[in-house]
N, C-alpha and C positions, 0 to 999 in steps of 0.2 A: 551276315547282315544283308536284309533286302531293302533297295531302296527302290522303289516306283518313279517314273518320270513327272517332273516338276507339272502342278496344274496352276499354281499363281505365284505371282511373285513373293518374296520377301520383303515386307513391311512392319516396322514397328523399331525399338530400339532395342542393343543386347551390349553386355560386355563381354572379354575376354578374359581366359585365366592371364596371371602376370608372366612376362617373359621370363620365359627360360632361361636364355645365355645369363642374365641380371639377375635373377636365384640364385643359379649358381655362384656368382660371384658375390653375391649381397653374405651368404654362408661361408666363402673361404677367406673374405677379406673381414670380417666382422671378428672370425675366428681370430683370427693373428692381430688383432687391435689389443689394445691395453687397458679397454674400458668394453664396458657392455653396449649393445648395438640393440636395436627395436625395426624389424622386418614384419611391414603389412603389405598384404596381397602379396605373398610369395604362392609361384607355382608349386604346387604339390601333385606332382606327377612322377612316375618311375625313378626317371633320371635325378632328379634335385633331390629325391628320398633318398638317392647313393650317395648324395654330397655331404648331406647330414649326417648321412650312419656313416661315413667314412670319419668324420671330425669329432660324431658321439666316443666313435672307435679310439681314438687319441686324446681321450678326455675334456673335450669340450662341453657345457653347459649348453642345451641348444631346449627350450621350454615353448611348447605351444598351447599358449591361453587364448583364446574364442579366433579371431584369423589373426592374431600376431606372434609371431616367432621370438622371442629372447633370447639371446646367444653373450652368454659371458665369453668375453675375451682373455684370452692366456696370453697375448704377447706373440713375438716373432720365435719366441725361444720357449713357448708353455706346453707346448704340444708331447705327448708322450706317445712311447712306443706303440704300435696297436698290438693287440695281442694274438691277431690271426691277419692273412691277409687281406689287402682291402677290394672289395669285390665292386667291380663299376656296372655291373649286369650288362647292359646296351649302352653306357652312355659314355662317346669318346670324350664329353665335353669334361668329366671328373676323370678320367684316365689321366689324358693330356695335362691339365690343369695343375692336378696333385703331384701329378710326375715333376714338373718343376719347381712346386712349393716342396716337396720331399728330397729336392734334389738338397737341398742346404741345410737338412736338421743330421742332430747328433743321433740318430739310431737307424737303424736297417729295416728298410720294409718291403715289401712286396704290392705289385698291382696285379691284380686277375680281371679277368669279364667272360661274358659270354659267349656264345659259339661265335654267334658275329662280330662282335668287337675284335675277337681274339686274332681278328682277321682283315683287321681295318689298320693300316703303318703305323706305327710308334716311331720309324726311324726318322721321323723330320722333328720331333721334338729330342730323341736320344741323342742325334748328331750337336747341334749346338748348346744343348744343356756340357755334352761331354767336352766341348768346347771354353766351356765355363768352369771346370774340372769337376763334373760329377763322376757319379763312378757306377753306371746304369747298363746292365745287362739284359737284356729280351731274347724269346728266343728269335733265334736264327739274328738277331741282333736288329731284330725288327717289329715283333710283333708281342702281345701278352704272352704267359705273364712275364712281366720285368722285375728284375732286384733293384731296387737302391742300396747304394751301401751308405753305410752312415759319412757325412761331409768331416773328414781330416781336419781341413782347415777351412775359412771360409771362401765362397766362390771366389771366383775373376770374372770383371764387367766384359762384356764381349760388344766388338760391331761387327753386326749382323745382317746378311742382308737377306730379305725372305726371300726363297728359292718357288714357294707357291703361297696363292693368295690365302691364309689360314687365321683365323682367329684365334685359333686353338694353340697353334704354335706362337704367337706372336705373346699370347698370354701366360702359355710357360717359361717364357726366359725374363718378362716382367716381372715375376711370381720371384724365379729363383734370382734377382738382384733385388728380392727385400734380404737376400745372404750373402751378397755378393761385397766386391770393394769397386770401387770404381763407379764409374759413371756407363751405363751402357746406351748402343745407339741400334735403334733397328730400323732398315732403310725396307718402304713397304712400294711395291712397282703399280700394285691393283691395292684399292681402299679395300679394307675390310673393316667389319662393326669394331667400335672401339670401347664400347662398355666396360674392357679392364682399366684402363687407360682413366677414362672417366669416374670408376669410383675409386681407384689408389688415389689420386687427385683430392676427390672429396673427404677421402678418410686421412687428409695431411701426406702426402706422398709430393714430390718434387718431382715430375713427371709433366714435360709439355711437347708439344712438336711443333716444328717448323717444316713446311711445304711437305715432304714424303719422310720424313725422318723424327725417329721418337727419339729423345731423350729423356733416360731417369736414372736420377742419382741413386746408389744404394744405403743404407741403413738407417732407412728413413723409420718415422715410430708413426705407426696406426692410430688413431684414435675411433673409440665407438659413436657410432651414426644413427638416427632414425634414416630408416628406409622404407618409404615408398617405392614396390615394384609395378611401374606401369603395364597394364596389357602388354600383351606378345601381338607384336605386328604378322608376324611367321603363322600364327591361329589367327590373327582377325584375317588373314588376307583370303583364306577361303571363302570368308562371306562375303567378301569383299568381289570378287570372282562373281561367286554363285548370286549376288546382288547385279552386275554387271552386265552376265547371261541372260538373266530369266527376265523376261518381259512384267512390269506390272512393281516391280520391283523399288522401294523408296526404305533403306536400312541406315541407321544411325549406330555406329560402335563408339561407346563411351571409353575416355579415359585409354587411348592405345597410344605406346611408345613410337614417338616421330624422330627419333635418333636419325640425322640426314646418313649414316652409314648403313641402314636399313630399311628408306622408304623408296628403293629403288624399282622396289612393285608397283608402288604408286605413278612413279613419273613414267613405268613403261607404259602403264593401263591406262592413263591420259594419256601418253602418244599412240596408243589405240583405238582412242576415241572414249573411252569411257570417262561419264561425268562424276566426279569424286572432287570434293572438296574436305578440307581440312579448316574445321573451326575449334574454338576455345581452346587460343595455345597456351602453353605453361609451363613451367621447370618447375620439376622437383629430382631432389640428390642426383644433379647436374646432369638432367635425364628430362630432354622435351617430351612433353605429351599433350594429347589434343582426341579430339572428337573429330572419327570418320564419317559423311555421310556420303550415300553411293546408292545413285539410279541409275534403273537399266540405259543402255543407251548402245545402238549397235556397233560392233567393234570390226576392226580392220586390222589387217597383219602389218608387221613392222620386223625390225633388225633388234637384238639381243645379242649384243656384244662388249668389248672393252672394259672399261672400269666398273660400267655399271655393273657387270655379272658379279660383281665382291657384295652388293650391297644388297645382291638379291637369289644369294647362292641357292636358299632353302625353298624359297619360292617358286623356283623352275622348274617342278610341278606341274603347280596350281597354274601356272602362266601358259604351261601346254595346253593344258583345259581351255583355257581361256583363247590361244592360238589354233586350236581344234575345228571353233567355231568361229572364227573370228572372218571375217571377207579377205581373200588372196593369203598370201605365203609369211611367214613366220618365220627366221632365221637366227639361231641362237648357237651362238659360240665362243669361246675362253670358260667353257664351263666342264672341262675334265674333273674337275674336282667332286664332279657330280658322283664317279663313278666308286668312289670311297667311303661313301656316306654309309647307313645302315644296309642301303640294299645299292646295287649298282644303279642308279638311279634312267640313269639314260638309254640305259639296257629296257629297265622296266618299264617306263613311260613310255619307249617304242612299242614294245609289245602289248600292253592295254589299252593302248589309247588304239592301235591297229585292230584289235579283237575289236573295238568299237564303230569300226568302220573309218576309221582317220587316217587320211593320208599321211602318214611319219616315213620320214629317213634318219637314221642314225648316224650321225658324224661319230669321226675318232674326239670331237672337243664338244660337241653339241649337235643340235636337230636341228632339220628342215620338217617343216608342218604347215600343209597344205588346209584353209580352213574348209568346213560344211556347213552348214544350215542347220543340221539336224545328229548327235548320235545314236548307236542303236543299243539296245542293251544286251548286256553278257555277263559271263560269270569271269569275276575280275580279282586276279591276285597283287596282294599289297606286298607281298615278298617279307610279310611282316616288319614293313616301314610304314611309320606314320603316317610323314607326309605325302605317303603313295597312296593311304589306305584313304586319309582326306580328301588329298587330289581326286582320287576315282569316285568317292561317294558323290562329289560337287557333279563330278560327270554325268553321273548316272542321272542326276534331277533335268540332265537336259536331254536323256536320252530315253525312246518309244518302249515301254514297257517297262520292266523289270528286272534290275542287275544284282548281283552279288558280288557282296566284296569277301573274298576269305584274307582272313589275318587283320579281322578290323579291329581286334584287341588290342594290336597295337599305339592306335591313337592312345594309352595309358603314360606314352611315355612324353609327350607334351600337352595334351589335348584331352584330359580323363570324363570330360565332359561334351564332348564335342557330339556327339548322335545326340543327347540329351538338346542342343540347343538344334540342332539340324531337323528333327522333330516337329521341335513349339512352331517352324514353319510349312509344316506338311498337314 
């Protein structure tokens, strides 16, 4: 993919596909309800295709008529054996996820993925699932593929306290106490997005929290929901960025999720000085959303660190970009988590954003980024990650000439349209 250096701003109104992490969960939680569920504006990207073919896999009902999903529900207990195992391709979000919903049925299965996942820890959800008495092997007791064995008897509630800030973990030991007895508690140190938390609630689950600490009672019964998936703030936020950057600039995103556990991009890029405002707010299935709009306005380095970095793990990216060019220094830290994701993240963002002429250092928890005025272009590896392949195209529109991104294919697995909208403003 070539992209040229931006010559005007971005003007006009767009949307986003629907959030990811809320696909996912709109499909695993609709699944185990007792009634049927109605999903509009589901992401239909890589990842949430695995979440489907995994649930079609174990005989789920899951119907797509013009953009609404149908998904008959089987219940906590409908679910059947799959009959091969279930393959997550790239996406940890259905690994993690199913690993704990599989940790409490009556049959034995298997989870697979691909080169890269196969290589991304399982052991922080293997540890306290087995904790709960699953019975969950990986190899090297760590990594894909893993067994489940079929649940004996049903779990044990667990209080747990997250050892690192994860969504993913915090979502499969929710998952495996819709099998569990007991009441369970997870005590979180950094926020992280709570969209499981938020629709077990809406789908009848007894599930609340107090200051840092969840509780949910288990054998609660699901019931089916219409769902409304609001935009992905994690996809609106590169235009949001590349609006921010580029001089001339007046962009409107319709209809994007303002969950306070993921608009921590927002509040860093207004303490950057960028002008964003958020209008036309509103709930739908206990899920804010609103309309971003976002003119250019020249940006300044700031501090990335603390609590905020849970609510804005995926974006520290797109914020480098944005820290790239922004006036003086940029410091972002508590962001190890970085290095687990699809590609080491912080590894890569030093070394492209440096090919680009930016002053980066790389921390053991996060980066120092020295801002410019100006970058230059190059030929630029996504490491075949998305939000690398994102992040670098946003780049490249602010940088003298002509870049290449290799491994831009990968925006497929959130983002299947995203050059398509990066385009209609070139």
């Amino acid at each position: 993919m070539k992209i040229n250096g931006a010559q005007k701003g971005l003007v006009g109104e767009i949307s986003v596909p629907g959030d990811k992490s809320i696909s996912h969960r709109s499909i695993i939680i609709s699944s185990l309800s007792t009634s049927n569920s109605i999903i509009e504006n589901l992401l239909e990207s890589e990842d949430v295709k695995r979440t489907i073919e995994a649930f079609r896999d174990m005989g789920v009902n899951i119907i797509k008529e013009d953009n609404k999903y149908f998904v008959e529900g089987v219940g906590l207990r409908g679910l059947k054996k799959p009959k091969r195992p279930i393959d997550c391709g790239n996406s940890g979000t259905t690994a993690r996820l199913l690993t704990g919903m599989l940790a409490g049925q009556k049959f034995d299965s298997t989870i697979v993925g691909d080169k890269s996942l196969s290589m991304r820890p399982m052991d922080r959800v293997i540890l306290p699932l087995t904790s709960m008495g699953a019975k969950i092997k990986g190899r090297m007791n760590k990594y894909l593929p893993i067994n489940i064995s079929s649940a004996e008897h049903k779990l044990k509630a667990i209080n747990y306290e997250l050892p690192v800030a994860s969504a993913q973990v915090k979502s499969a030991i929710l998952l495996a106490t819709l099998y569990a007895e007991g009441k369970t508690t997870i005590k979180e140190n950094k926020v992280t997005r709570d969209h499981t938390e938020r629709m077990l609630k809406y789908f009848g689950c007894n599930i609340y929290k107090e200051k840092n600490i969840i509780y949910m009672d288990s054998n609660s019964i699901l019931m089916g929901k219409k769902i409304y998936v609001p935009g992905d703030i994690s996809s609106a936020s590169f235009f949001i960025v590349a609006a921010a950057i580029i001089k001339g600039s007046n962009l409107i995103i319709r209809n994007v999720g303002i969950n306070p556990t993921r608009t921590g991009v927002i509040d860093v890029l207004k303490k950057m000085g960028a002008d964003i405002k958020v209008i036309n707010k509103k709930e739908v299935n206990n899920e804010p959303m609103g309309d971003i709009v976002i003119k250019y306005s020249p940006l300044k380095g700031t501090a990335i660190d603390g609590q905020i970095v849970g609510t804005l793990i995926d974006e520290i990216p797109i914020l480098a970009v944005a820290a790239s060019l922004a006036e003086g220094v940029t410091v972002i830290k508590g962001a190890g988590e970085l290095k687990y994701k699809e590609s080491n993240r912080l590894k890569a963002i030093y070394k492209e954003l440096t090919k680009m002429g930016a002053n980066v250092k790389e921390l053991e928890d996060g980066l120092i980024i020295e801002g410019f005025e100006e970058l230059k272009a190059a030929k630029l590896d996504s490491y075949n990650d998305h939000r690398m392949a994102m992040a670098l195209s946003i780049a490249a529109l602010k940088a003298k000439g002509q870049s290449e991104i290799i491994g831009y294919q990968s925006v497929n697995i959130s983002y299947p349209n995203f050059y398509d909208t990066l385009y209609s403003f070139c």
